[in-house]
N, C-alpha and C positions, 0 to 999 in steps of 0.2 A: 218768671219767679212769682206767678198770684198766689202758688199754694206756698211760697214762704212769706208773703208781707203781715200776716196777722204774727206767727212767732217772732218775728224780727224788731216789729213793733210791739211786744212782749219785752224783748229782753233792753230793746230802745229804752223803754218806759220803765223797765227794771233796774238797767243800769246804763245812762247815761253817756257813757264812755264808748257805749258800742258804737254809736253814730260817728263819733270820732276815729274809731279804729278802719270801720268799712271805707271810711273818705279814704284814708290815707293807705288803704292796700290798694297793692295793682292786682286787683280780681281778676283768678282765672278760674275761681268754682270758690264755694263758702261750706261748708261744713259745722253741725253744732253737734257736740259730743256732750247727750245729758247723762251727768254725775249720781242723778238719785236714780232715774227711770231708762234704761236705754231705749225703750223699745221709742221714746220721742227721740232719738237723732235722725238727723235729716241731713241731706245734702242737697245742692241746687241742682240744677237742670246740666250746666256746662262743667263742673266736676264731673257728672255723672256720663256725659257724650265722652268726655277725655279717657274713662275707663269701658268705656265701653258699651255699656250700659245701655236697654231704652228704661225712659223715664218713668213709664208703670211699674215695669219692676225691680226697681231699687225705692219707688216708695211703697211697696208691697212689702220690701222686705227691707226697713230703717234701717237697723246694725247690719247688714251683709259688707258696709264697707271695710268695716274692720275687720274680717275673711279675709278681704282683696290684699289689707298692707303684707308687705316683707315678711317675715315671721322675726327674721332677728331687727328689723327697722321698729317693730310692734313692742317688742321689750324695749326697744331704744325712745323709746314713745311714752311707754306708760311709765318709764323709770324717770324722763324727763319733767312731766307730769305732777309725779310723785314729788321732786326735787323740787317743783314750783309750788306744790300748796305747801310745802314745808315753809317756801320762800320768795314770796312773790319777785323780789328781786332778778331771780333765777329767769331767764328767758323761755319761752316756748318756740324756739328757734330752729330747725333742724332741716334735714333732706328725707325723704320718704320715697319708698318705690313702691308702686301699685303696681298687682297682676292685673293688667288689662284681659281682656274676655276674650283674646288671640291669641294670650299665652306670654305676648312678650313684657316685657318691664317697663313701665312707665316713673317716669323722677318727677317730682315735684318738688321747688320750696315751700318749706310749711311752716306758717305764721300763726301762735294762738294767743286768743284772749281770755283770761279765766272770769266768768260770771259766778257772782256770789250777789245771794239773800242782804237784807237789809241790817239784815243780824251780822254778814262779814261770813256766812258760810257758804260757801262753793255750791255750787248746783251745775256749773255745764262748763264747755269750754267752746266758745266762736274761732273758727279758725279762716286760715285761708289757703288757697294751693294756688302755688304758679308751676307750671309747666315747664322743666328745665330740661326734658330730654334729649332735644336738638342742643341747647349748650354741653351739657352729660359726653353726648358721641362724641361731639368735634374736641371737647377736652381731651377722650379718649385717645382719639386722632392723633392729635398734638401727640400726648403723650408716650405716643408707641412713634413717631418719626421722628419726635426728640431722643427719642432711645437710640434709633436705627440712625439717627444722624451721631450722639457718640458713640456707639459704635463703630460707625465708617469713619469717622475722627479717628480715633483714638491707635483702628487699626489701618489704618491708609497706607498703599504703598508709596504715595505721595507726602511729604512733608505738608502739615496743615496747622496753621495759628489763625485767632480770631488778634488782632492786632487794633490798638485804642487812635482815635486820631491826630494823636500827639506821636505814635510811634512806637508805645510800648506794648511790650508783649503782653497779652490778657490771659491768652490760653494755646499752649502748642502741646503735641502729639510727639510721640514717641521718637519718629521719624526724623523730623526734621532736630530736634536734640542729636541722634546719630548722625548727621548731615552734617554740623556745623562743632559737635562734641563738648557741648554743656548740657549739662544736665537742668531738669525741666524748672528746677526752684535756682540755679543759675541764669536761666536763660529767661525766667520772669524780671527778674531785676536789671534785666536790660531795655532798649530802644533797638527797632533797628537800623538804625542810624548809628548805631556804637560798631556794629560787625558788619555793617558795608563796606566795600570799600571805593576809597575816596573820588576816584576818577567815575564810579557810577553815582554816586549821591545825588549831586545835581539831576540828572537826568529823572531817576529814582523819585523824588522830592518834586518835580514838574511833572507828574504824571499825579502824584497824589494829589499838588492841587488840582488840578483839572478834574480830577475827582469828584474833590471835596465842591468844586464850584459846578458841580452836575454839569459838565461839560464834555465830559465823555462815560458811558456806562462802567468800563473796566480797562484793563492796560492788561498789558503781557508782555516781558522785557527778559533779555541776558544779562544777568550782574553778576559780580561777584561778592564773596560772602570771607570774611575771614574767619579759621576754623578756630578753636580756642588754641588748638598747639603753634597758629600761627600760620599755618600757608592755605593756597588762596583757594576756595572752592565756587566750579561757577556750578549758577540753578537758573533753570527755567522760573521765573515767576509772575505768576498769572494772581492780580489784584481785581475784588469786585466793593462794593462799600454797600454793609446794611444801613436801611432810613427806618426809622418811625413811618408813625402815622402822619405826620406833620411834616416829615420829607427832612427831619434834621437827621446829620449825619450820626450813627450808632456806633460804628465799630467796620474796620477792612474785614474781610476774609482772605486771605493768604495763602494759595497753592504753590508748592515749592519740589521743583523735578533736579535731583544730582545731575549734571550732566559736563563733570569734570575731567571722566572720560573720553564722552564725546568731544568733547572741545580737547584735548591731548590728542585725539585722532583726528580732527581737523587740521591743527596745527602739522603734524607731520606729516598727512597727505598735500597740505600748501607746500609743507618744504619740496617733497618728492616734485608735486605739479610744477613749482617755482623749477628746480632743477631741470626738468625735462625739458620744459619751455624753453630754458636756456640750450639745454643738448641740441635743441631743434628748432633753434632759432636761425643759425645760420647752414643746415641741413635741406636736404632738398625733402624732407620729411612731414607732409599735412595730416593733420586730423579732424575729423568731423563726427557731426553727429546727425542721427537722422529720427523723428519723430514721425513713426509709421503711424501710428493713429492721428495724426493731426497732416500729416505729410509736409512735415518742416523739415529743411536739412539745412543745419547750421555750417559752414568753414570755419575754422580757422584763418590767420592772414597768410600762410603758407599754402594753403589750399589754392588761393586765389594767385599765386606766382607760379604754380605748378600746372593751373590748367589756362594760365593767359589771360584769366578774364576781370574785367574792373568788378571793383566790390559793387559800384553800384547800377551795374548791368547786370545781377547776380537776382534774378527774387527768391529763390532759396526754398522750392519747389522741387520736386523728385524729380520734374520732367527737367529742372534747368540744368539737371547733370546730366542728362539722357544724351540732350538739344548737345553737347558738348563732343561725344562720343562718336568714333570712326562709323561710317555704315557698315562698313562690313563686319566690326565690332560689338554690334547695337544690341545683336539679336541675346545672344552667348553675354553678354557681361549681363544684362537683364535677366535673363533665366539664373545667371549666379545669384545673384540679389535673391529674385522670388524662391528658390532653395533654401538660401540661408534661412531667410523670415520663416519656411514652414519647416524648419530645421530637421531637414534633408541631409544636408553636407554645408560645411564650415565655406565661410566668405573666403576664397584664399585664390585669387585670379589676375590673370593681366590683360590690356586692352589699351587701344590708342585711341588719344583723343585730338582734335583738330583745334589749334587755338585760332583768333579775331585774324591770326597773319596769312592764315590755311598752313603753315608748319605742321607736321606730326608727331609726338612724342608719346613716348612709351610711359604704362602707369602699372605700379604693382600696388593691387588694392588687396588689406586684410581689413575683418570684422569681427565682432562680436553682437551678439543677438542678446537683448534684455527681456524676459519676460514678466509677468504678473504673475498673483498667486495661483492663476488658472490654467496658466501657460500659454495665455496669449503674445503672439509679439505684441512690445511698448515701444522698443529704441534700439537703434545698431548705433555702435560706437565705432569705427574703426579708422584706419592711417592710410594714407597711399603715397606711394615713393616715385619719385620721376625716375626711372630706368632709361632713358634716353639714350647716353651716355653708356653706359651698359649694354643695350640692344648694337649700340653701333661699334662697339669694342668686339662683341658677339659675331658681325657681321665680317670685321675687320680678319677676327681670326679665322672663320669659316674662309675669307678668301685665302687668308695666310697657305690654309689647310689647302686650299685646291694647288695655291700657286707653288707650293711645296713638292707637290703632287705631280703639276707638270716640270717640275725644278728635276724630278727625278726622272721623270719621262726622255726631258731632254739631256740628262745625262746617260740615260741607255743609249738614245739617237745619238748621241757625241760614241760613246762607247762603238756600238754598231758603224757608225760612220771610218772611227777609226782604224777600224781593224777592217771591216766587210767589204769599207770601199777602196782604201789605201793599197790595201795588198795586191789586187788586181792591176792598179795603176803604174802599183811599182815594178808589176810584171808586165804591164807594157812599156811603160818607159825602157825596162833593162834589152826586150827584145829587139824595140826600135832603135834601140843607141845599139846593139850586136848586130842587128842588119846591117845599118851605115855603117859600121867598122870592116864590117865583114864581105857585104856587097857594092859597099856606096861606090864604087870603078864602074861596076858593072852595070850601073842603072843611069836610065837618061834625066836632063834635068826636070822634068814632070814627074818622074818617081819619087826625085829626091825633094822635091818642096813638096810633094804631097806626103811624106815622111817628116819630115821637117814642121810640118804645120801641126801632124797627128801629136809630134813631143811638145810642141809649144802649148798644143789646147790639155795634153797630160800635166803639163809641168802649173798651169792655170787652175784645172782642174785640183789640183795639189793643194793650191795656195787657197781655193776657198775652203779645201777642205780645214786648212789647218786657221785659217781665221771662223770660218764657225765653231770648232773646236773650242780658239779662243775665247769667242761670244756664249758658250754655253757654262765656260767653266766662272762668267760673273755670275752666275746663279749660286755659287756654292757660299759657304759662311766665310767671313773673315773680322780681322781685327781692328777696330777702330784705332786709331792714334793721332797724339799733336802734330801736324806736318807743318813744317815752313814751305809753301809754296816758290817763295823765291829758288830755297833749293830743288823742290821738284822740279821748277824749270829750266836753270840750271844743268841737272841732270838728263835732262831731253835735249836740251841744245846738243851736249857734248853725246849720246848717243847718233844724235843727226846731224853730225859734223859734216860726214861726205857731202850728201846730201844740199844741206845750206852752203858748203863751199862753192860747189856745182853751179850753183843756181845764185853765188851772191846773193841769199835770202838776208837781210834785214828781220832784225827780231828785237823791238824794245816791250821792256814793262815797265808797270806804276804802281806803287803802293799796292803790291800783292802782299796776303794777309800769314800770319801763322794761326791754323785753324786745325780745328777734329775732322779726321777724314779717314780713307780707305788709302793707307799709301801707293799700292803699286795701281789701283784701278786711277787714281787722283791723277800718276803719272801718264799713264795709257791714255787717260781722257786730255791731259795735254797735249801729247805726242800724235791724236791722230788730226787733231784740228791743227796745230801748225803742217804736219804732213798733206792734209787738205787746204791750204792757203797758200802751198811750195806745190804743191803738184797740178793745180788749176789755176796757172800764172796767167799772162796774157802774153803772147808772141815776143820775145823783146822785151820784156819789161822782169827789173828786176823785183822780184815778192819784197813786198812788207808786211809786217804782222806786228798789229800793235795787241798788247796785253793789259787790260786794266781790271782793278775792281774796288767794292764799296759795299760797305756793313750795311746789312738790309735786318728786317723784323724776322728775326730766328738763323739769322746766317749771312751770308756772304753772295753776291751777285759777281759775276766775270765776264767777261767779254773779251773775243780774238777779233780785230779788224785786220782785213785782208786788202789788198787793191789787185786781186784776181778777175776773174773773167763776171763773176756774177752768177746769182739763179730767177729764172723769173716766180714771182709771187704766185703761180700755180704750181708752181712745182716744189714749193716749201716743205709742203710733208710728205712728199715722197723721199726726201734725199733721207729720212730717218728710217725709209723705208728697208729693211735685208732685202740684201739681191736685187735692189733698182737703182739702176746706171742711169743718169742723162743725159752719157755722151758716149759717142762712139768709141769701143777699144782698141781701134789703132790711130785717137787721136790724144786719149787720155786714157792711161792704164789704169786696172782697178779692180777690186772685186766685188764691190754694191757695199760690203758690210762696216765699213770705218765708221759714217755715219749714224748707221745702228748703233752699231759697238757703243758710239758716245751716248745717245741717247740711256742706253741701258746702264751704262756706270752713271747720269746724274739722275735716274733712278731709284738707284739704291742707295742716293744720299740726300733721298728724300726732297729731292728741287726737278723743276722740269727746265726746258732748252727750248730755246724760240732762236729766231733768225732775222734779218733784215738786210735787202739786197736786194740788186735791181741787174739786168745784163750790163755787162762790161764799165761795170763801176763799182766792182769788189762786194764783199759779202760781211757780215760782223753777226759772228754766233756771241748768242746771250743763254747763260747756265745760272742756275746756282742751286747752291749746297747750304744745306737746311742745319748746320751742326746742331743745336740746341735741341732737335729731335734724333737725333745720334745717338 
């Protein structure tokens, strides 16, 4: 500044006050605007850099700055001016824009001081410029994102208030007024502490202090909100708190999301889930889930009763339901899986799994696939049902089906038997009983016992025929009924009347039961066991037959003890055996099938028949009949 200290020290020396004015400006360029002469105004060096300027020539050309100002800040200038020699009171105060030498606009504050003669008349004006351009922008700044901020206020799909730290409303948006249904100068003269409601307040109220004690940056909570007509609306609400400069608290900011809705459809998906849980609480019914991108699969507590395994032998891995899985199963239920996930074909398959016991049990597994916007798998949700029980009903009827099958088979064989084998029989017997009538004078006795033997093995012949007949026809349906056993037996004594007179058989019983049974098979099955405890006596010894029984789990146990000849312990299951004898036919008569016969009537009353017996120390059959599955 050498080539301004001689003027400066001019107008110093002129008027006094300038020394005064220069201290006290924050110099960012000086300027002197002479009143008589222009072509003396001058500016300094750092004005002159700020527009642009080199320093030859702006002092080559003194007035050019006044070119540079505004065109309308230049009126704003010289009308100011004008205003102050009227009135020295009047300020030279203002904001100016210079064209900088790039074209663009430069702001300055501009401070003047008016120089005047000793006589009191005006001759120049000292000024000063500070550089406000960078303040000028970021005002701008501000001012266009405080726009664009109400803006998005005002029109927010979100409900928004700027809220005071005491609670009250300062400033809300259209939205949340529709949310809670007061209007906007209603719902200023509130707190919101007035439309809370009461069971969230507290909560509500410790988050803001924590706030307020800078103890947490912001809070986000489910409260509810009471509408002006009265019922209850819940909102997401997301709190943040402006500071100062000084970090005192300003004012909350308040984001407020309806989600009264949402919370109405949570509530009645809980009821449904509550519901279901219950339906398939006591159900052999699991559900899971399974997290394909992280490979989590969750149970349920049904889950884990349906595949055997403790919860906490479970780590809930893809492979740990794999490791659970039949082998011959392993392959084929895996490939259903990786189907579904690349959604192929729906999870919809069965497959056995091995439980801790080695048990087998059948599973029916359904799924559903969850995907993302992308249509990646995310999740399978689905159920699986223990079929066990199911598969074995399955199995049960498949035999049903065959045994049905051969039920029919052996009633053609019964059919055929009776007609195909009988007729031939009966025409031997009639010719051999016509020979002896007819020739029996004429034949020696080796013709006649060799005739004689041929009718006995016909008449033999006969009687298996018609007790298999008998044995085929327990296959057919019949009727369950109450039977008093005493009576059934009862009514076998008095048909085996001959019989036990003969033979002074002995017959007691004990607390025989009235039970559900097959009446005429219940008698049959009496009739041939005391007939087999009369017919395989001991030499000289009169038969007894004791009869007892006793309520067992589903039914009724029976027992015939005998004091007959006895069987040895290898030959126990043969006597159940059709058609095998263990004794000779000319020393005990028979046809193999009595034994059968019984086995097969406690068959079909659902018990089976065991024995106990040693040679010639009698024999004690053990039956029973299962009524409760009748």
């Amino acid at each position: 500044m050498n080539y301004l200290q001689d003027e400066l020290q001019d107008l110093i020396r002129f008027d006094d006050s300038v020394l005064e004015f220069i201290r006290d400006a924050p110099l960012d360029g000086l300027y002197y605007w002479d009143l008589v002469n222009p072509v003396n105004d001058w500016i300094d060096g750092k004005l002159s850099q700020s527009l642009g300027f080199r320093h030859k020539k702006i002092t080559d050309v003194p007035t050019i700055w006044r070119d540079i100002i505004y065109p309308e800040d230049r009126k704003v200038l010289e009308s100011t001016l004008d205003k102050h020699l009227k009135d020295d009171e009047y300020p030279i105060d203002m904001v100016i824009r210079y064209r900088h030498q790039n074209g663009s606009l430069v702001w300055f504050s501009y401070y003047g001081k008016l120089i005047k003669e000793e006589s009191g008349k005006p001759v120049g004006v000292l000024g000063v410029h500070i550089d406000i351009t960078k303040f000028i922008e970021r005002e701008n700044e501000l001012s266009i994102a405080e726009e664009q901020f109400r803006g998005a206020f005002e029109h927010s799909a979100l409900g928004m208030a700027l809220v005071s730290t005491e609670g009250k409303w300062l400033k809300v948006n259209k939205k949340i007024c529709n949310i809670v249904g007061y209007s906007e100068k209603e719902l200023l003269a509130k707190t919101f502490q007035d439309i809370t409601h009461p069971e969230d307040l507290d909560a509500d109220l410790n988050q803001v202090k924590q706030l307020l004690d800078d103890k947490i940056a912001g809070y986000e909570m489910e409260k509810r909100y009471f509408h002006k007509d009265g019922h209850i609306i819940w909102v997401l609400l997301n709190v943040s708190l402006v500071r100062d400069v000084n970090r005192n608290p300003v004012h909350f900011v308040s984001q407020i999301l309806d989600i009264t809705e949402r919370k109405r459809t949570e509530e009645e998906l809980r009821q449904v889930t509550d519901r279901l849980a219950l339906a398939l609480k006591g159900s052999k019914i699991g559900t899971w889930e399974f997290d394909v991108v992280n490979n989590v699969l969750i149970w349920d507590e049904a889950m884990f009763k349906i595949y055997g395994v403790p919860t906490d032998k479970f780590t809930h891995a893809y492979d740990a339901w794999k490791n659970t899985l039949h082998p011959d199963d392993l392959d084929q239920a895996e490939l259903e899986v990786q189907l579904a996930i690349a959604g192929e074909k729906e999870f919809n398959t069965e497959f056995r799994v091995i439980w801790p016991d080695n048990s087998i049990h059948y599973i029916k597994g359904l799924a559903l696939v969850q995907r993302d916007h992308k249509g990646n798998p995310i999740r399978m949700l689905g159920t699986n049902f223990d079929i066990t029980e199911e598969k074995k009903l399955e199995e049960t009827q498949r035999m049903m089906a065959a045994n049905e099958s051969k039920r029919k088979e052996m009633e053609q064989f019964a059919y055929i038997t009776s007609h195909d084998l009988r007729e031939p029989l009966v025409t031997i017997q009639r010719y051999l009983g016509g020979f002896l009538e007819d020739y029996g004078q004429a034949i020696d006795d080796d013709a006649r016992h060799y005739i004689e033997a041929s009718v006995r093995a016909s008449n033999h012949m006969q009687e298996l025929i018609v007790g298999l007949l008998d044995y085929s026809r327990l296959s057919k349906e019949k009727e369950i009924k109450v039977v008093d056993s005493n009576e059934v037996l009862n009514s076998v004594i008095e048909d085996l009347n001959a019989l036990i007179d003969s033979t002074d058989a002995v017959i007691t019983a004990e607390n025989l039961p009235v039970l559900k049974a097959y009446p005429l098979e219940l008698k049959l099955l009496f009739q041939n066991l005391i007939q087999n405890g009369i017919k395989f006596r001991r030499k000289e010894t009169i038969p007894r037959i004791q009869i007892q029984a006793k309520q067992i789990a589903g039914g009724w146990q029976f027992s015939f003890a005998d004091n007959g000849i006895g069987i040895r312990e290898k030959d126990f299951e043969k006597v159940f055996t059709l058609f095998r004898r263990l004794h000779n036919k000319s020393e005990y008569e028979g046809s193999g099938i009595g034994l059968a016969y019984v086995k097969k009537i406690v068959e079909i009353h659902h018990g089976k028949i065991w024995l106990e017996s040693s040679p010639g120390k009698g024999s004690t059959f053990y039956f029973s009949v299962l009524t409760e599955s009748l």
